[in-house]
C-alpha positions in Angstrom: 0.0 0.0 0.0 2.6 2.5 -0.8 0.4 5.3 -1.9 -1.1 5.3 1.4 2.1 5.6 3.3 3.3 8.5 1.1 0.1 10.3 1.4 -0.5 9.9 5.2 3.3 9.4 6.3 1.7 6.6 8.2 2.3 2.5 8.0 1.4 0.1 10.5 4.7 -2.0 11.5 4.0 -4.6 13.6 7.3 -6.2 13.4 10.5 -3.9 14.6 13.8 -4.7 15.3 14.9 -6.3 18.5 17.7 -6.5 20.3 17.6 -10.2 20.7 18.6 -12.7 17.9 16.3 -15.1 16.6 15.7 -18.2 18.1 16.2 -20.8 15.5 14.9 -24.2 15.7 17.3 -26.6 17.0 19.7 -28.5 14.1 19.5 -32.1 13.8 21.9 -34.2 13.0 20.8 -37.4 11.5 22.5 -41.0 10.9 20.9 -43.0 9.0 20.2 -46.6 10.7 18.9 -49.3 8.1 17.0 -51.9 9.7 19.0 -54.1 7.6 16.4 -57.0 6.3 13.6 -55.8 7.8 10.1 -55.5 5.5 9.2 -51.7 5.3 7.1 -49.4 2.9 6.5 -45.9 2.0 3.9 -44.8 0.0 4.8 -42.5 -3.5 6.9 -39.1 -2.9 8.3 -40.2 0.5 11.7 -40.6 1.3 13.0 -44.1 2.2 16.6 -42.2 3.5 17.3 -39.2 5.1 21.0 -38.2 6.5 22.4 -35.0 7.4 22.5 -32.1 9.6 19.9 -30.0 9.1 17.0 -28.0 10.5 13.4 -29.4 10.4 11.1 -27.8 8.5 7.3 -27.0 9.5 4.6 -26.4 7.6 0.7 -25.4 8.2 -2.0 -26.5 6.2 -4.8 -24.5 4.7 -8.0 -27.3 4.3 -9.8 -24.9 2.4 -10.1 -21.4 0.3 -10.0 -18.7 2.6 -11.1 -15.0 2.0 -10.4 -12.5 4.3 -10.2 -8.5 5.3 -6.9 -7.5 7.1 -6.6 -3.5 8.7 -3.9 -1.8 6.9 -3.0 1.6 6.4 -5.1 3.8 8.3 -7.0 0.7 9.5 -8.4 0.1 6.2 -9.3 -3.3 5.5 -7.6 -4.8 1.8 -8.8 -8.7 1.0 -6.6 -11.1 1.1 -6.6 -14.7 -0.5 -5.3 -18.0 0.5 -5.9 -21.1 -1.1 -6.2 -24.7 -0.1 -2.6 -25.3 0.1 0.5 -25.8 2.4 2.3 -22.6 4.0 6.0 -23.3 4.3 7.9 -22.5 7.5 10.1 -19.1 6.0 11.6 -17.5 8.6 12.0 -17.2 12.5 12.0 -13.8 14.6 12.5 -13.6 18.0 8.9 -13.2 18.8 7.0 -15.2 15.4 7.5 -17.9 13.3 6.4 -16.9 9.7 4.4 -20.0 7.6 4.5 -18.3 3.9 2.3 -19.6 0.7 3.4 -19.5 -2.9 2.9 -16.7 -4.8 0.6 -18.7 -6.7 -1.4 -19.8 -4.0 -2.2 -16.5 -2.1 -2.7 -12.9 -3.0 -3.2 -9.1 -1.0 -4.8 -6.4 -2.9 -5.7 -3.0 -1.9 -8.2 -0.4 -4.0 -6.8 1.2 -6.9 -3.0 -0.6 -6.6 -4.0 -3.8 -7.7 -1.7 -6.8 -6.2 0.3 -5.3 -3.2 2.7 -8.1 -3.2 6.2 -8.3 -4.8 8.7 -11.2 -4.9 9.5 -12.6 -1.1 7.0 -11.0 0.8 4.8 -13.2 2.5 1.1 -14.3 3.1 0.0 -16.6 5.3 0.3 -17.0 8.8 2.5 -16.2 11.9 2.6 -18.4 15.4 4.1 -16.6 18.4 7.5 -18.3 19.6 6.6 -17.9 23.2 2.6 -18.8 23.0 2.4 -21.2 20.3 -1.8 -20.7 20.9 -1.4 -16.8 19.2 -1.7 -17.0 15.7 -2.4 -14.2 12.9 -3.3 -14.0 9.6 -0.4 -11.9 8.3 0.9 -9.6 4.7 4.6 -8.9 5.0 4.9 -6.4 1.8 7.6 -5.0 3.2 9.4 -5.5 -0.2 6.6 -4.3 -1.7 6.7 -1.1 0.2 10.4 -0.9 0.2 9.9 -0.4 4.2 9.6 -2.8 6.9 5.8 -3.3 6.9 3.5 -6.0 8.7 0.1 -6.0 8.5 -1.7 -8.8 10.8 -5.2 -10.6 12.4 -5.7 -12.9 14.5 -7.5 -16.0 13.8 -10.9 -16.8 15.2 -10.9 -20.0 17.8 -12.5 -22.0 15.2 -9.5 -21.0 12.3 -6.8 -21.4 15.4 -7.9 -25.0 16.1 -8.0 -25.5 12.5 -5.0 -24.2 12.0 -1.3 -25.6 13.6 2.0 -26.2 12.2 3.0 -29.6 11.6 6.2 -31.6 10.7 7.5 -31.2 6.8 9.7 -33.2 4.8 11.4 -30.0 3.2 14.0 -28.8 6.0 14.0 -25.1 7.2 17.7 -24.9 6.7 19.9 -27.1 5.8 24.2 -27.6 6.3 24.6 -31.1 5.0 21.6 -33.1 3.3 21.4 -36.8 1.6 18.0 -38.3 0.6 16.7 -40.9 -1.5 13.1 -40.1 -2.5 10.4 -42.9 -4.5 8.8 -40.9 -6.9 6.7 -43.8 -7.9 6.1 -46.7 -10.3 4.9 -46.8 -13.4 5.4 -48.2 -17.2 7.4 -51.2 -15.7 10.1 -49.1 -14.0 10.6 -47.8 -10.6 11.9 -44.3 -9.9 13.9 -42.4 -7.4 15.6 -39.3 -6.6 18.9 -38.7 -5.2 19.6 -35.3 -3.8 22.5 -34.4 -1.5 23.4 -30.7 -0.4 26.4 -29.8 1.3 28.2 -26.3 1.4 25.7 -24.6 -0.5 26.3 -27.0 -3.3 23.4 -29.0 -4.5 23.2 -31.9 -6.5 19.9 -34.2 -7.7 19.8 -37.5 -9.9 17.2 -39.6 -11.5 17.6 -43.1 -11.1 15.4 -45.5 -13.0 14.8 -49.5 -12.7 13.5 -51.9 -14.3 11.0 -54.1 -12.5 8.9 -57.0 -13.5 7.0 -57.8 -10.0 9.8 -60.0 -8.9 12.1 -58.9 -6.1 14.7 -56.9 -7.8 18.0 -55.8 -6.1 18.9 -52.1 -6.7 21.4 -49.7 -5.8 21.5 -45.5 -5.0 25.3 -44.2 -4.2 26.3 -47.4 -2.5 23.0 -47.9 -0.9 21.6 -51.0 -1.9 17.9 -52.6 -1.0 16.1 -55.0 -2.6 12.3 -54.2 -3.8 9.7 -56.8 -3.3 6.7 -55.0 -4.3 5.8 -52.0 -6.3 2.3 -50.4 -7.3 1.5 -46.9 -8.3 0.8 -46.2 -4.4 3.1 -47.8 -2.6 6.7 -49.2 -2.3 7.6 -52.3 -0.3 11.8 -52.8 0.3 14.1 -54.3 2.6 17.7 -52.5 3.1 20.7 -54.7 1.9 23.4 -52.4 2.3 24.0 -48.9 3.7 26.9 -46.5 2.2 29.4 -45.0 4.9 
């Protein structure tokens, strides 16, 4: 809402700076222990390995569309959108943690500007650090604005109880990273990802086997494991062999 903070000299700022860092979510640090043998499944798009040291991520997700009016400048209300989808754990202060959408999946207008969003400002929803029960509705356009600028609500009881973050499979932060993910089977093959990060440096492969419905013995970066069963929903596997 920039023209309204030029022509009143006024923006509402919930968020200012503070003296205290934030407080990050603790690191994990993860070896990875095959129950070598054992039976297990996953169903399609999970991860079957997981290693590293790295930060959980969190997420929160929206069941449904959701319309609502937010104060802004001058405590007028501008409509903002959120659709059924999953707002990603972005970034921690010392008093909220920040759950932001995709810039396709949400939107903040105001009259006469149009969108009131620009690239990594965030929509969604903030929980308190200190009061995990304290949840808002929140715009951060501060790039928009090219000023820090925080416009919030808080949720109703019924949207609160609705609404709570909950564990994600895409870290917050991550120092050293190796997965293996089953991205499914279909047209006689089975397919996985490999992605490992370290240093900044990130690097994903395809892998792709052949399978007929017999158990079939394959191998990811000197991991090896041996698939008994494969459908378009599931994957059932037994670890042979663990890379160290």
């Amino acid at each position: 809402m920039t023209r309204f903070v030029v022509a009143f000299g006024f923006a509402l700022t919930l968020s200012g700076c503070a003296a205290a860092p934030p407080k990050q979510p603790p690191v994990i640090f993860n070896s990875f222990a095959a129950p070598i043998g054992k039976l297990l499944s996953t169903e399609t798009g999970e991860d079957i390995f997981v290693e590293g040291a790295y930060i959980e991520g969190e997420k929160i997700v929206i069941e449904q569309d959701t319309d609502l009016m937010i104060p802004g400048s001058m405590m007028i209300p501008f409509p903002v959108q959120i659709v059924a989808s999953e707002l990603t754990l972005t970034r921690v202060t010392p008093e909220w943690k920040y759950f932001c959408g995709e810039s396709e999946s949400v939107a903040a207008s105001f009259p006469g500007l149009g969108s009131v969003i620009a690239s990594g400002d965030c929509v969604g929803v903030r929980v308190s650090v200190s009061n995990p029960a304290k949840k808002e509705w929140v715009v951060d356009n501060s790039n928009y604005n090219r000023m820090n600028t925080i416009w919030s609500k808080s949720l109703s009881g019924e949207q609160s109880a609705a609404v709570h973050p909950v564990r994600s499979k895409i870290p917050f932060s991550v120092k050293t990273l190796k997965r293996i993910t089953f991205d499914g089977y279909f047209s006689g093959q089975l397919h996985f990802t490999w992605q490992e990060i370290s240093s900044g440096e990130r690097d994903s492969r395809d892998f792709t086997f052949d399978f007929d419905g017999r158990p079939t013995v394959v191998g990811i970066k000197g991991n090896i494991f041996n698939v008994l069963k494969a459908d378009n929903l599931s994957l059932q596997y037994e670890w042979v062999k663990i890379a160290r």
